[in-house]
C-alpha positions in Angstrom: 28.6 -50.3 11.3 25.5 -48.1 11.9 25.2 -44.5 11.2 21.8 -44.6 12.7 21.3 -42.6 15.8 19.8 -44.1 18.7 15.8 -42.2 19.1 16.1 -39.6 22.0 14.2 -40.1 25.3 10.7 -39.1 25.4 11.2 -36.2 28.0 14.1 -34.7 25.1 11.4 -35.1 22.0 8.7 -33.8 24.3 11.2 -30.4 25.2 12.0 -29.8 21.9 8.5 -30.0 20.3 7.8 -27.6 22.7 10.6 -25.2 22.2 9.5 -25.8 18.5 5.4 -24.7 19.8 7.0 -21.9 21.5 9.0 -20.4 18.5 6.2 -20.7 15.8 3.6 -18.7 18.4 6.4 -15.8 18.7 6.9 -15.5 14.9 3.1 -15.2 14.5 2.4 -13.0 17.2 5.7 -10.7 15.8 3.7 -11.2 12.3 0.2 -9.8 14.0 1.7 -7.0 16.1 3.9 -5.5 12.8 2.5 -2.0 11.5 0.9 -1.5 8.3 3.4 -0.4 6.3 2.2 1.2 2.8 5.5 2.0 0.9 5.6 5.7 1.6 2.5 6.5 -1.6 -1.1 5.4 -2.2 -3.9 7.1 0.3 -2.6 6.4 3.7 0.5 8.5 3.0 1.1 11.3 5.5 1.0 14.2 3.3 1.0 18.6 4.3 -2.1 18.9 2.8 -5.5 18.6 5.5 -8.0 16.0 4.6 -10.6 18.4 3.9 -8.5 20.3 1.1 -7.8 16.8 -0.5 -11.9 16.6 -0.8 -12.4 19.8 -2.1 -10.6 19.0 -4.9 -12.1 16.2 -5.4 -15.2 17.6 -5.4 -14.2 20.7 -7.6 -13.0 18.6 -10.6 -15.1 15.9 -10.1 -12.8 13.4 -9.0 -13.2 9.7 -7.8 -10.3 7.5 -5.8 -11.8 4.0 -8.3 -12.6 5.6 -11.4 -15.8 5.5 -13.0 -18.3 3.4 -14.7 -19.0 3.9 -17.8 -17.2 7.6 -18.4 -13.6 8.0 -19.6 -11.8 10.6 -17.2 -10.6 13.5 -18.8 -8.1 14.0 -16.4 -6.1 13.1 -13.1 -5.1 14.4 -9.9 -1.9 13.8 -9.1 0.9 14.0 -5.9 4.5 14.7 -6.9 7.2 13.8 -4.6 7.1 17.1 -2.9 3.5 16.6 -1.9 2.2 19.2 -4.3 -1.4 18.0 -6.1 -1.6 18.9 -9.5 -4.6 18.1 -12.4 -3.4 16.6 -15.1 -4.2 14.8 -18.5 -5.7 11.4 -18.0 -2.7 10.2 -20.2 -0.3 11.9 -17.7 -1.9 10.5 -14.8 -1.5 7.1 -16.8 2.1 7.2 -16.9 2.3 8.3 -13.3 0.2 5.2 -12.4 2.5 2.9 -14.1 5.9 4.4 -14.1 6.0 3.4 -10.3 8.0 6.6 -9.6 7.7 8.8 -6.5 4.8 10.5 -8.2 1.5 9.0 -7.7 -2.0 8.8 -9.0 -4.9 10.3 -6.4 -8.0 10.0 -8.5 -9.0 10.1 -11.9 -11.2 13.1 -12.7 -13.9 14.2 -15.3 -13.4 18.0 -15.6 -11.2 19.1 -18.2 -7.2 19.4 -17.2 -5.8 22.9 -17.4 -5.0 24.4 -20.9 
């Protein structure tokens, strides 16, 4: 007794290879026309605060978004889970950066955090 079963005619493998075509094209072109989606933190969030204020603190404390060469920052800007910025000590801003909480790290900085 056979369990084999007989081959399909060419007009059924032919209709289901392109059924087959069909599906893998939708699931890319669902793949290319799906948002950027950032997790809710990093630099794309949307946050209360204008662009420009963002930079200006930046620029007062001397702040960069990818660190710095050869200096150790001295502190860290900071976005708690309210939106507020604060600077911080660079160890604070360290355990914000790895603690994966709902505060993040904006920039490390050079000027000295507040007493």
């Amino acid at each position: 007794m056979s369990h084999w079963l007989p081959m399909p005619s060419r007009s059924i493998r032919t209709a289901l290879l392109a059924l087959r075509a069909g599906a893998l094209s939708l699931v890319v072109l669902a793949g290319l026309w799906t948002p950027v989606h950032d997790e809710g933190g990093g630099s794309f969030a949307v946050t209360s605060e204008p662009p420009d204020k963002v930079q200006r603190l930046l620029d007062r404390h001397d702040c960069s978004t990818t660190g710095f060469d050869d200096v150790h920052p001295a502190s860290a800007l900071i976005r708690s889970a309210d939106g507020r910025l604060q600077l911080v000590s660079f160890d604070r801003g360290w355990e914000v950066f790895t603690s994966h909480s709902s505060t993040i790290l904006v920039a490390v900085c050079l000027d000295d955090p507040p007493g």
